[in-house]
PADREN-437793 format. One line per 8 residues: their letters; for each residue y negated, z, x of C-alpha. Coordinates in steps of 0.5 Angstrom, whole numbers. Last residue first. Layout:
# residues N
A> Y Z X  ...
END
This chain:
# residues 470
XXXXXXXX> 24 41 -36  20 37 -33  12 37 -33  11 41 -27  17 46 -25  33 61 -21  33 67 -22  39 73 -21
XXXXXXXX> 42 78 -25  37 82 -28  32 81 -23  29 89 -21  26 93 -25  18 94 -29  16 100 -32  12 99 -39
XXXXXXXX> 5 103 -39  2 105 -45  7 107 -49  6 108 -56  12 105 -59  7 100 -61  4 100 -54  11 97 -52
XXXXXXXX> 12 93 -57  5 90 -56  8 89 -49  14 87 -49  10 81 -53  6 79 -48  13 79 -43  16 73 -48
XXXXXXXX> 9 70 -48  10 70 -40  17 67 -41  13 61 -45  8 59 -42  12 59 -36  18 54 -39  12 50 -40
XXXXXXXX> 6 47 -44  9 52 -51  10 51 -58  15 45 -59  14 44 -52  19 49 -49  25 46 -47  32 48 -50
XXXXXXXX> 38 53 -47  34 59 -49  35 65 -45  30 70 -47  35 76 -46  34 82 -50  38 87 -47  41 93 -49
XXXXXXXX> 42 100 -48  38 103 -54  39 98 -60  38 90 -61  36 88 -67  29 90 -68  27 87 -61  31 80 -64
XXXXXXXX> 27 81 -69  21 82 -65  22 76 -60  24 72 -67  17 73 -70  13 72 -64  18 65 -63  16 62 -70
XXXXXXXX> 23 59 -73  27 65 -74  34 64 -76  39 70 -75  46 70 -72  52 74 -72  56 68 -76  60 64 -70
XXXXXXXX> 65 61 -73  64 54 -69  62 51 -73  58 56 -75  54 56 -68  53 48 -67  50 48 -74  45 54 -73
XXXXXXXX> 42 51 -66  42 44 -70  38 49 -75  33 52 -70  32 45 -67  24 46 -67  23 54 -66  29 60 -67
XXXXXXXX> 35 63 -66  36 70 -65  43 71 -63  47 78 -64  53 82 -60  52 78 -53  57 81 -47  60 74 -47
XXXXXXXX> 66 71 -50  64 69 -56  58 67 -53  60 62 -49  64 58 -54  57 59 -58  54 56 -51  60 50 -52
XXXXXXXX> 57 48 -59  49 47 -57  50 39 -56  47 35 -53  40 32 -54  34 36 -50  31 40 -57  25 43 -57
XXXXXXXX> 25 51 -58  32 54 -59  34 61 -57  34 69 -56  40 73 -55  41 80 -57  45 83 -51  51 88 -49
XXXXXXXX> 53 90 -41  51 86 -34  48 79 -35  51 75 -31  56 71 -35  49 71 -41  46 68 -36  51 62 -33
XXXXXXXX> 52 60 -41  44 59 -41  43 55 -36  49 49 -38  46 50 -45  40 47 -42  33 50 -42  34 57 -37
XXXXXXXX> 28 57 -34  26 62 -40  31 66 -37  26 73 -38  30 80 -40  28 86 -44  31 92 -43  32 96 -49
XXXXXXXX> 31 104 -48  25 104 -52  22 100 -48  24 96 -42  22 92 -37  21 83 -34  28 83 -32  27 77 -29
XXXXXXXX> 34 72 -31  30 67 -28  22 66 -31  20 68 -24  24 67 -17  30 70 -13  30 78 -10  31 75 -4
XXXXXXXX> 32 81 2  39 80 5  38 72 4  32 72 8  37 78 14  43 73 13  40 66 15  35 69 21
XXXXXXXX> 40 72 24  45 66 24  40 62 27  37 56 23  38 48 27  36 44 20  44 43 18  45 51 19
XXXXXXXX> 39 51 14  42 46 9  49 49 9  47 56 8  41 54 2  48 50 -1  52 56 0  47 61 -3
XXXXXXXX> 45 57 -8  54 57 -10  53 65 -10  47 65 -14  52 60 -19  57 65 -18  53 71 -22  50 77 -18
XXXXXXXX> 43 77 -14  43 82 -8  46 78 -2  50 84 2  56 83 -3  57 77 0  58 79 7  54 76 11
XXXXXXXX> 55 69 16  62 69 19  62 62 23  68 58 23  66 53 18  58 57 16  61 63 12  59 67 6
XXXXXXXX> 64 74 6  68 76 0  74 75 4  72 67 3  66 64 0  64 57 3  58 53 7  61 47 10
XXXXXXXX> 67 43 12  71 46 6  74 53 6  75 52 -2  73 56 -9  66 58 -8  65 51 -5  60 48 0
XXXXXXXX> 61 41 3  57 38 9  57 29 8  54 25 13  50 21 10  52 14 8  51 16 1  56 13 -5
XXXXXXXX> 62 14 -3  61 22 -2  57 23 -9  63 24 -12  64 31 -11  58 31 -15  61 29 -21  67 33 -20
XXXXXXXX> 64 40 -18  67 44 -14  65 41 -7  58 41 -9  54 37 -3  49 38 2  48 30 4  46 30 12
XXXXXXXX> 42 25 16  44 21 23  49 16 19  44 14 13  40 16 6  36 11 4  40 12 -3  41 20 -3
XXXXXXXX> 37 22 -8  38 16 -12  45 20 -15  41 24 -19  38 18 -23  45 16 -24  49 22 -26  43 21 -32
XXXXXXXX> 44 14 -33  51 16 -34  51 22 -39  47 18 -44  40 17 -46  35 19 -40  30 22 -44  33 25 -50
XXXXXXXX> 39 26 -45  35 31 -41  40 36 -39  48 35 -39  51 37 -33  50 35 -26  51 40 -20  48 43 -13
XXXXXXXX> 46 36 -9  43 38 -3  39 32 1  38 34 9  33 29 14  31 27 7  30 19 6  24 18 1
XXXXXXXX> 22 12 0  24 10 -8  21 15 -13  19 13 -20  24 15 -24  26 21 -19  22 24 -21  24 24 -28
XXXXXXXX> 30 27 -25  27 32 -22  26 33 -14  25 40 -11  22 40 -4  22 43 2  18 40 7  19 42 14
XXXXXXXX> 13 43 19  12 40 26  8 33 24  3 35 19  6 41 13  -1 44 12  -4 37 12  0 34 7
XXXXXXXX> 0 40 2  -3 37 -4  1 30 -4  8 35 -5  6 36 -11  6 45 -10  10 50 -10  16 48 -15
XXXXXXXX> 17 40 -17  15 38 -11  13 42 -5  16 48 -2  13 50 4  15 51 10  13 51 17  18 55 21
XXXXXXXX> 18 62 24  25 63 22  24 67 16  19 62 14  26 57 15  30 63 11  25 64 6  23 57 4
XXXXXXXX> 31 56 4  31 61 -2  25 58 -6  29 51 -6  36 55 -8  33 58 -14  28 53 -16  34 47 -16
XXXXXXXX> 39 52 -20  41 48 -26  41 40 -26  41 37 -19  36 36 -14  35 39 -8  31 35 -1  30 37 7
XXXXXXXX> 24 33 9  23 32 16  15 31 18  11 25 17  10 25 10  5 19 6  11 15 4  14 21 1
XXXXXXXX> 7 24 -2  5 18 -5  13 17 -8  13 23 -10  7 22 -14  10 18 -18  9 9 -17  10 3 -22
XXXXXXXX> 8 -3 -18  5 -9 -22  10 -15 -24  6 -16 -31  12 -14 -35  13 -8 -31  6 -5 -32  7 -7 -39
XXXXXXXX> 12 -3 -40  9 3 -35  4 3 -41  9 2 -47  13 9 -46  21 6 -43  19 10 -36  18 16 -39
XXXXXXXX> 11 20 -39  13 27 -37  14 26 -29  7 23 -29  6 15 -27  2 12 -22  0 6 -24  -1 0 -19
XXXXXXXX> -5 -6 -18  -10 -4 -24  -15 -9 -27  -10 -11 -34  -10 -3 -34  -17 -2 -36  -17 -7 -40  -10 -4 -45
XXXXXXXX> -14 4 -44  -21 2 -47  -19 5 -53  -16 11 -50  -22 13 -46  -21 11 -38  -24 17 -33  -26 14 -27
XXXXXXXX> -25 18 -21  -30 19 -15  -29 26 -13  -34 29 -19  -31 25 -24  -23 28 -22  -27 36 -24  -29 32 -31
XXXXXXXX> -22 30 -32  -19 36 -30  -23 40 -35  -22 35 -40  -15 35 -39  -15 43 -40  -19 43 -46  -14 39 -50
XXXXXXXX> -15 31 -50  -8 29 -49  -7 21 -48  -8 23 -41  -12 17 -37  -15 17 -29  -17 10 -26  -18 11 -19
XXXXXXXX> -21 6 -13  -18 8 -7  -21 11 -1  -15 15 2  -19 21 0  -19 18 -7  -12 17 -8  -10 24 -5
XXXXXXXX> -15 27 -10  -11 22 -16  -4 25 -14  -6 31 -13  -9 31 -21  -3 27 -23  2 32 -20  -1 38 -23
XXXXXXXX> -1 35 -31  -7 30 -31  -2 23 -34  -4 17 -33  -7 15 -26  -8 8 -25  -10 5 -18  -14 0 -15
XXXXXX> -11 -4 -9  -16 -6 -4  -18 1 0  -11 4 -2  -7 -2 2  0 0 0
END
């Protein structure tokens, strides 16, 4: 790209559009920004983007502004299928994300996560470590920030941790990581992605430029993703709870690295084997990156895990209150109600992602889960899925405020109300974020009507694993 003689469109002023436009600008780029939101946060972007040289574009004036652009940039949570990049296509322009300016742009190594589940978890982990280890890292991408924002703090000598979506990865095409990690596939995102099979494939594309001298960090215990392995050129590290694979695996109760013994897995303070399965892979992809033993098991020792992921957020009245709003598939929710220690109400719904709600009710049969509160947008196919599968401890409320309080009012002293949806959060909320922090608002109204006027805050429940995708 020759920013100083194409013209840019940026749609979409989330997080990643707003970098994305600052880094146009200082490239010395010409800059249209458009967001079909007129909400007070756009504007508010909108007029700061003004201020650096970027030209606003009204939905009416949209179609001929676009005609004068040579490349959109294109917001994780715009589709690939919306009309704008459609047209983008059809008249052969280039259809880029901030992902893609950021990757073009990076002149440091690189080390890459996808998959469905844990991706901020093992992302935030590696950080730690590779800080740890006095090395320059930041987690950018989908976590932290875009990675167009932090090109000058990570120069040539520092190491780009990066969280990469699906959406992402729509429009990502040059970024070659020194090590990919590739933690699961389950299904997530089918309204967006149509089918199981685009979805595998969109993760796939982490590892397409990869060659001999890079590593793929793959899951040993997943099908899918084991056979990642004929798709890549890299050299493939395994990890696996289940095996002692060639790489990072559990065995006598104790992480190892091949033949060396990193810790004991019962010095790691997260529990649920989905931790355990991020630990392995941030071993793996450390070990790959050139990190000391130490300097792994004294980061991994003190990890308390991250916001909005089974975070234990406090307790009233003797009920603890737990936040996996970060949980917006069926998959991330069943490994929170597994983890969670002794007997839960259980919060969910929100907007409805496309798969079926029936495997979490099997889950839950199970589990330490004594009632469901199910509420928001796909409230009733969340009501379906549970009674055909006999399930009948369940109560419908569609506004979330009332459906915490209910679930607050269910649950008895020694219990937990867990937030774990198993939906994304737009039918009410910007983000994941939003929502976790509302669901801790609400403690604390009941916390004041129990007339408390301090809630103690704990320790992560069970281990916790962002932008526009969820």
């Amino acid at each position: 790209m020759l920013f100083t003689r194409q013209t840019f469109l940026v749609a979409g002023l989330s997080r990643s559009g707003i970098a994305a436009s600052e880094y146009l600008i200082s490239q010395g780029a010409k800059v249209y920004v458009y967001d079909d939101v007129d909400d007070e946060t756009v504007r508010a972007a909108v007029e700061r983007l003004s201020k650096i040289g970027c030209i606003p574009v009204k939905k009416d004036e949209l179609n001929e502004r676009a005609e004068r652009c040579d490349i959109l940039v294109l917001s994780p949570g715009i589709p690939v299928d919306h009309a704008l990049p459609v047209s983008f296509k059809r008249a052969g322009k280039k259809i880029v994300g901030e992902s893609e300016l950021g990757a073009l742009a990076l002149r440091c190594p690189v080390v890459a996560v996808t998959g469905t589940n844990g991706k901020t978890t093992t992302v935030t982990m590696l950080e730690c470590i590779f800080k740890a280890a006095g090395k320059n890292a930041v987690a950018c991408g989908n976590v932290g920030k875009p990675i167009t924002a932090c090109l000058k703090e990570l120069g040539e000598d520092g190491i780009a941790v990066a969280e990469i979506s699906s959406f992402q990865l729509e429009t990502l095409y040059s970024l070659r990581p020194h090590v990919a990690v590739v933690l699961n596939v389950t299904e997530d995102h089918l309204n967006r992605h149509y089918n199981m099979e685009n979805y595998i494939y969109l993760k796939s594309r982490i590892l397409k430029n990869s060659s001999e001298s890079e590593f793929a960090v793959l899951n040993y215990d997943d099908p899918i993703v084991r056979a990642f392995d004929e798709k890549t050129k890299a050299t493939t590290v395994w990890f696996s709870l289940r095996e002692r694979v060639d790489g990072a695996y559990l065995s006598d109760n104790a992480f190892w690295f091949f033949d060396e013994r990193i810790m004991s897995a019962d010095e790691f303070p997260l529990d649920g084997d989905h931790n355990r399965a991020n630990a392995l892979a941030a071993i793996a992809a450390a070990k790959l990156m050139g990190v000391g033993n130490a300097f792994i098991a004294a980061a991994l020792k003190t990890f308390r895990g991250v916001k909005h992921r089974l975070e234990r957020v406090g307790e009233v009245n003797g009920i603890s209150f737990i936040d996996d709003s970060k949980a917006t598939n069926v998959d991330s929710a069943i490994k929170a109600i597994g983890s969670v220690r002794g007997e839960s109400v259980l919060l969910v719904g929100g907007k409805d992602k496309g798969y079926s709600y029936e495997p979490l009710f099997e889950a839950i049969k199970t589990s330490g889960v004594v009632h469901t509160v199910i509420y928001g947008e796909n409230a009733f196919r969340i009501l379906n899925a549970a009674l055909s599968r006999g399930y009948t401890a369940v109560t419908l409320c569609r506004p979330f405020d009332l459906a915490v309080r209910v679930a607050y009012l269910v649950a008895r002293r020694g219990q937990n109300v867990l937030l774990s949806p198993a939906s994304a959060s737009f039918d009410a909320f910007a983000n994941y974020e939003e929502r976790g922090n509302r669901f801790a608002e609400l403690m604390g109204v009941f916390a004041r009507e129990a007339g408390r006027e301090e809630v103690r805050p704990s320790l992560p429940a069970a281990g916790r694993e962002r932008e526009e995708a969820e």
